[in-house]
C-alpha positions in Angstrom: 14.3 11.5 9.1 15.4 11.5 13.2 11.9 13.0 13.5 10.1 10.8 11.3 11.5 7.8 13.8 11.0 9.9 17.3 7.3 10.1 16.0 6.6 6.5 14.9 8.5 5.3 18.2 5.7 7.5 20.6 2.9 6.4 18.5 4.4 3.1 18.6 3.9 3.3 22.4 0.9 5.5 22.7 -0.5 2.4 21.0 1.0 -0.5 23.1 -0.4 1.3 25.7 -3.7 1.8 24.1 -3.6 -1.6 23.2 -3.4 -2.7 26.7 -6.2 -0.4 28.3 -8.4 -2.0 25.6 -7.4 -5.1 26.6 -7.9 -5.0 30.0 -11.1 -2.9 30.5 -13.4 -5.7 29.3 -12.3 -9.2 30.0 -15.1 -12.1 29.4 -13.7 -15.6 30.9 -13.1 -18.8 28.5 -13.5 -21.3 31.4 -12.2 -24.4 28.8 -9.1 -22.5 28.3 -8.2 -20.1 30.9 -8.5 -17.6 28.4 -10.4 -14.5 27.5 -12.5 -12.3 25.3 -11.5 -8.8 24.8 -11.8 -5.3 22.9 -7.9 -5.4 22.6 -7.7 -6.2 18.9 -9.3 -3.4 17.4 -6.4 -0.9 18.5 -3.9 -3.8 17.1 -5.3 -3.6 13.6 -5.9 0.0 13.8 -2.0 0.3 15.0 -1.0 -1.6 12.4 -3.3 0.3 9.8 -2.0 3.2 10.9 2.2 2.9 12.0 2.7 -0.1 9.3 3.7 -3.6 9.3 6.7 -3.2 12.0 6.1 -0.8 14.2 2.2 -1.6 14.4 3.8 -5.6 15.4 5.6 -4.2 18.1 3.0 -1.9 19.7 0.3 -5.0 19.0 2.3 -7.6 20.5 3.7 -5.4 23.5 0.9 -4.0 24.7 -1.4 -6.9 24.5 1.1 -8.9 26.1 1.6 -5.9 29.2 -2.3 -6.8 29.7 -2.2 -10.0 29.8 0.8 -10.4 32.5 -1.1 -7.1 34.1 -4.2 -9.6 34.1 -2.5 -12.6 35.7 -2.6 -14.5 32.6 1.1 -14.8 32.5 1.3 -18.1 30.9 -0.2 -16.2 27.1 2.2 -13.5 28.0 4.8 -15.2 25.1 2.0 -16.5 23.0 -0.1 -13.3 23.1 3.3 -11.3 22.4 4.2 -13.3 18.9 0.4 -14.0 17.7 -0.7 -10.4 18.2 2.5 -9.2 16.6 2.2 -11.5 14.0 -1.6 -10.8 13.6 -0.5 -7.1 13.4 2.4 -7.4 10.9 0.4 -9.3 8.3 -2.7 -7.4 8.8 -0.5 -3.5 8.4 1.5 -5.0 5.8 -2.0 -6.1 3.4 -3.7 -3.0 4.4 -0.1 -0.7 3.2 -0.2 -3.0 -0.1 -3.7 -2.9 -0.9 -5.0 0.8 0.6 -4.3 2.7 -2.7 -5.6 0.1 -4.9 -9.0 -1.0 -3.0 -9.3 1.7 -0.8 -9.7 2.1 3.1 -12.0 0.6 3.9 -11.6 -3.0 1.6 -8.2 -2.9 2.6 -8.6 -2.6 6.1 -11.2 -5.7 5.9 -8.6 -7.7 4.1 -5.9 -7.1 6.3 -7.9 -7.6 9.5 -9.3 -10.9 8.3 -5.5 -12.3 7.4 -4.6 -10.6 11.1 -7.5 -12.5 12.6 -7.1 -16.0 11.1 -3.5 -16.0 12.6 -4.9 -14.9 15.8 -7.5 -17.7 16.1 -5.2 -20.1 14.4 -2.4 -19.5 16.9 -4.4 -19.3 19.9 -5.6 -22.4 19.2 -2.6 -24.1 18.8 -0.5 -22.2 21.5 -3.7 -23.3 24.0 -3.5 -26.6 22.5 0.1 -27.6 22.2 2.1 -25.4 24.2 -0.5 -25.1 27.3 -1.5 -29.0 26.7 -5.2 -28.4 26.4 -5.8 -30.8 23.6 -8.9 -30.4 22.0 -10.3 -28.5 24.6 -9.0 -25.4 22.6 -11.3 -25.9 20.3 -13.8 -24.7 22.7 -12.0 -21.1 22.5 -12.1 -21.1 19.2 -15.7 -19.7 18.5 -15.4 -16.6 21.2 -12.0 -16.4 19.3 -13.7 -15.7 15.9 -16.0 -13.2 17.3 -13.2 -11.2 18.8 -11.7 -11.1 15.8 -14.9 -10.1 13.8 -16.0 -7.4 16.0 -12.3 -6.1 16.0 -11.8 -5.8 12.6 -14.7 -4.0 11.6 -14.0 -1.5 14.5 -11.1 -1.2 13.0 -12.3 -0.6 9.9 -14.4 1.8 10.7 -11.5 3.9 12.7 -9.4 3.2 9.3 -11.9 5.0 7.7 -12.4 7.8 9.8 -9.3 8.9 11.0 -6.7 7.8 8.0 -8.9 8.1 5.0 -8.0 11.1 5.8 -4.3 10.9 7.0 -5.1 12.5 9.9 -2.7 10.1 11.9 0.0 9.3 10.1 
């Protein structure tokens, strides 16, 4: 059991930190927000895929929120830290419930479009209410979207590859 938890904790942090490579190598500018696109959320989903609801929200939240702070976006540092962690919880926790029954791949979809909708959804309204943009969030919202599409089929596909066949976990 103690070795079952000493293994989810370093995977847990091998993906925060994976998370936050990701997140940082390619970063594409939102000027109406301050914002900005990144390959960070496919290593979210696939955390959460692969480590489960909690642990996958702690290593999606942390090391998302590392990049941005890293990234001198330090104003999404709380934001980024409870919408990617929520994103990740919700997204591990459909993908745990509905693996067996759908399989990966359909499950792995599911969950990253749930994940994905929060992450839009609360950037939007963390940008909007919280940073006082108004309606200019709005304007984040598309590049938004395709973050989210591009990182959950990435995801997907790593679902697929690597746990179909429990390699992982």
């Amino acid at each position: 059991m103690r070795n079952e938890k000493l293994k989810k904790l370093v995977l847990a942090a091998l993906f925060a930190a994976i998370a936050c490579v990701a997140t940082v190598v390619i970063v594409i500018p939102i000027p109406a927000t301050n914002g900005y696109l990144n390959p960070g959320d496919a290593v979210v989903l696939f955390g959460a895929f692969a480590l489960g609801p909690v642990w996958g929200a702690a290593a999606g939240g942390i090391g998302t929120a590392m990049a941005d702070l890293l990234l001198g976006y330090a104003a999404y540092v709380p934001g980024t830290l409870v919408i990617k962690g929520v994103m990740a919880f919700l997204a591990g926790a459909l993908y745990r419930g509905l693996h067996t029954r759908l399989g990966c791949v359909k499950a792995a979809l599911l969950g990253g479009i749930a994940g994905e909708c929060v992450m839009v959804l609360g950037y939007f309204l963390y940008e909007s209410i919280l940073l006082g943009y108004g309606m200019a969030a709005l304007a984040a919202v598309p590049a938004n979207a395709l973050q989210g599409l591009v990182g959950m089929v990435t995801a997907a596909a790593l679902a697929k590859t690597v746990l179909h066949r429990r390699a992982l976990v």
